[in-house]
N, C-alpha and C positions, 0 to 999 in steps of 0.2 A: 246494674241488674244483679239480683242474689242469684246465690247457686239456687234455690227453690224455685225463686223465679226463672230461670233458665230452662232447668229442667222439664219444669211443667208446660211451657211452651215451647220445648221439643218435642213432649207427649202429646201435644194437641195439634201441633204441626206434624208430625207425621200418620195420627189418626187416620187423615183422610184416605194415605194411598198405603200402608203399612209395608214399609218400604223397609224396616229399620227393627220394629215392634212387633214378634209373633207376625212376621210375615207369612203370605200366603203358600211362597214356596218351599214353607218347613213346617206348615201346619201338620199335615200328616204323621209325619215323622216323631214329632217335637208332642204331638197327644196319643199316639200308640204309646211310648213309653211312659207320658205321665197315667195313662188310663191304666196301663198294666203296673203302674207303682200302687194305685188304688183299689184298683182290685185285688190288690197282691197283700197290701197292708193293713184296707179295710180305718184308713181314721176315721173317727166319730169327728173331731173342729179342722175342719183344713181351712187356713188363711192364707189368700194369698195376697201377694206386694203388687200392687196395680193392677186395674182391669185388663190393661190391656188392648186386644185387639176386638174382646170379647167372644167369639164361639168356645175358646180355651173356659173361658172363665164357667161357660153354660156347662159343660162336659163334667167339669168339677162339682159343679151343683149337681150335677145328675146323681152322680158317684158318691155324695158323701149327706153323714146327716146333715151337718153344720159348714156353712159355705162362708166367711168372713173375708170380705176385701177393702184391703186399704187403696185407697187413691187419694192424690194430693191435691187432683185437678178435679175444680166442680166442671167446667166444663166436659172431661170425658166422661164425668158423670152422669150431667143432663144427656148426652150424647148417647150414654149404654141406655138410661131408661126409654129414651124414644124409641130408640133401636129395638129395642128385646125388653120390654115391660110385658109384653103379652106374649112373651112365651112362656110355655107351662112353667118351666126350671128355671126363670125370674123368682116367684115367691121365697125359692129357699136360698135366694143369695141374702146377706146383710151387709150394705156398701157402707161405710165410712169415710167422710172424708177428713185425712190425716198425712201427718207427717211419718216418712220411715225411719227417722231420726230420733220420733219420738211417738212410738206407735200407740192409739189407743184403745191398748187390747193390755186385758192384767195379763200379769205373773202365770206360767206352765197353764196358760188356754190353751195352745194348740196342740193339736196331736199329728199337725203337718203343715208345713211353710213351703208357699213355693213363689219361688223368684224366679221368671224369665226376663230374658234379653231387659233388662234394667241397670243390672249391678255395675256396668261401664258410667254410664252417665248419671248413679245415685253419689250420696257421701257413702261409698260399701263398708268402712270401716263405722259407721255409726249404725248402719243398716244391720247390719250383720251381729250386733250386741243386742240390738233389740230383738231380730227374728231368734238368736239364741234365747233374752229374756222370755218372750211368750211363749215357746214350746217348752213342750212338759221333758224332764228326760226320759231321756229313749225316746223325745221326737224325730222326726222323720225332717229334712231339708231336701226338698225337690229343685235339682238348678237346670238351668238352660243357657246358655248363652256363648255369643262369639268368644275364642280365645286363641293367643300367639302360638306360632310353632315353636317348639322350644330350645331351637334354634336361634331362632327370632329374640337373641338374648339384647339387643340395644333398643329393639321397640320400633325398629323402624314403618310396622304395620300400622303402630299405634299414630305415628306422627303424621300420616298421610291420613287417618281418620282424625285425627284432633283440629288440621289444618283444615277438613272440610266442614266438620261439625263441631264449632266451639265445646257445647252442650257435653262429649265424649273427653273422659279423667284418662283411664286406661285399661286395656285388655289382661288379663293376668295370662303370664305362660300356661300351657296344661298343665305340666307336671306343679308349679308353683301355685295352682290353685290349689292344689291336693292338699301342699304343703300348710296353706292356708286355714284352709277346712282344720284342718288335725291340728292348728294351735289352738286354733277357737272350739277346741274342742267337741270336734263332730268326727267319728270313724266313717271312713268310705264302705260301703254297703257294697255300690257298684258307680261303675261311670264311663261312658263309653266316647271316643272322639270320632265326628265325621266329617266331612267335605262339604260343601256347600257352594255352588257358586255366587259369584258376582262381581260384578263389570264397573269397576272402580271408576269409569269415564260418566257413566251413568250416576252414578252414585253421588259423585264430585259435580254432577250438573242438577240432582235431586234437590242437593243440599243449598243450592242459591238459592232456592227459594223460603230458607228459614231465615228471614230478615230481621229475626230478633239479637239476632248476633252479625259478628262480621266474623264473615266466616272466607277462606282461599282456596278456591276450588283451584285456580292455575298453579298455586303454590301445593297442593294434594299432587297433582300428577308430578310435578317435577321431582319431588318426592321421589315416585316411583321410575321417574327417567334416569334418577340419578343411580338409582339403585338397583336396575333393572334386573342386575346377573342376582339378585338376593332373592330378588320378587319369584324371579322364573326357577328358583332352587326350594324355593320354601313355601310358594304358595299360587306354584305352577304359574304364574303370569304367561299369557300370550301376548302378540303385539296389537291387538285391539283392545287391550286393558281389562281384559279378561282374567278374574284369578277362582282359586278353588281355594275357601279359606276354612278355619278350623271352629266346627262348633262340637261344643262340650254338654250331653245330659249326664244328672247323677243323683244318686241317693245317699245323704250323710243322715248318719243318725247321732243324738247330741250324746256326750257319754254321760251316764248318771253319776253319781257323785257319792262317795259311800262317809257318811259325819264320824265313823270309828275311825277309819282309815287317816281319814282330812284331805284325799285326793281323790283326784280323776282317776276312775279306770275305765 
């Protein structure tokens, strides 16, 4: 199986109960602050990387002239049009389906990118060249997603989600996405980290049922049995396998590039 292949049938496999993907229990949170990026910044083309869960995606259309989404997967395609073809704020989405890899959308279209809960399970480093290629500078980059404590310097988060969910590369520290951002040349705007739960025993018995990989749910917890005193220091573990883990929203903006100079400022 390719990694696109992978991918996209983790996107369609967790559509159904969105356990994973702009789940239900950060919806609130996770579109208060993309609505107040929008209202705050006003883009004319916001494109964003996957449908998604879809009410995210309707909010964005509300908000903005130009609504552009990339998806790789025809079927959460067919799936968003049956769903929400007839809501009003349908007409002004424009779905494509594509690769993130190799997006197709030209050169400085957009005037905002926004990537949730994706960039663990996409190729982020090819991802990331392109949402830089389509945004104009001084575009705006809206992110979402889970990330290690930064503490959590060996990844041991990472390897208890890799064992349950093949589909999942890796989380970036906080601080290390920062760091990230600023090579790729986007400055931090703002970006805030929160707590979220969830029940790593559930999670690890979610994930059986993505049969397109083989995937260790028993080999996930032992993970955390082994590691217990790390769990409970860095990501508050309890003994029902309960933890409180770290998710990351923010605003980068890409720096403009001055042709006298011949660099980034």
């Amino acid at each position: 199986m390719t990694h696109n292949e992978m991918q996209n049938s983790f996107v369609e496999f967790d559509e159904k109960q969105r356990f994973v993907i702009e789940p239900e229990h950060r919806h609130k949170y996770v579109a208060e602050k993309l609505i107040h990026a929008l209202d705050t910044y006003k883009p004319g083309v916001v494109v964003k990387a996957g449908i998604g869960a879809g009410p995210l995606l309707l909010e964005i259309a509300e908000r903005s002239e130009q609504c552009v989404v990339i998806e790789p997967s025809s079927v959460i395609i067919e799936k968003f049009i049956t769903r929400y073809g007839s809501d009003p704020r349908f007409p002004k989405i424009h779905i494509v389906n594509g690769s993130y890899s190799c997006m197709p959308v030209d050169y400085y279209k957009a005037d905002m990118l926004i990537s949730i809960d994706n960039l663990d399970f996409i190729l982020s480093g090819l991802a990331m060249e392109e949402f830089s290629r389509i945004l104009q500078f001084e575009g705006l980059f809206f992110y979402g997603g889970v990330v290690l404590s930064d503490e959590d310097i060996e990844g041991i988060y990472d390897e208890f989600v890799r064992l349950a969910n093949p589909a999942h590369n890796d989380y970036y520290l906080a601080g290390d996405f920062r760091t990230f951002m600023e090579l790729k040349h986007f400055s931090v705007l703002s970006d805030e980290l929160s707590r979220f739960p969830l029940d790593l025993a559930a999670y690890a018995e979610y994930m059986k049922g993505f049969t397109s990989t083989e995937n260790d749910s028993a080999g996930a917890l032992r993970i955390v049995d082994e590691n217990r005193e790390l769990f409970e220091k860095l990501y508050k573990l309890e003994k029902s396998y309960c933890v409180s883990e770290y998710y990351m929203t923010g605003i980068y903006r890409k720096n403009k590039f001055v042709p006298a100079e011949g660099k980034i400022v």
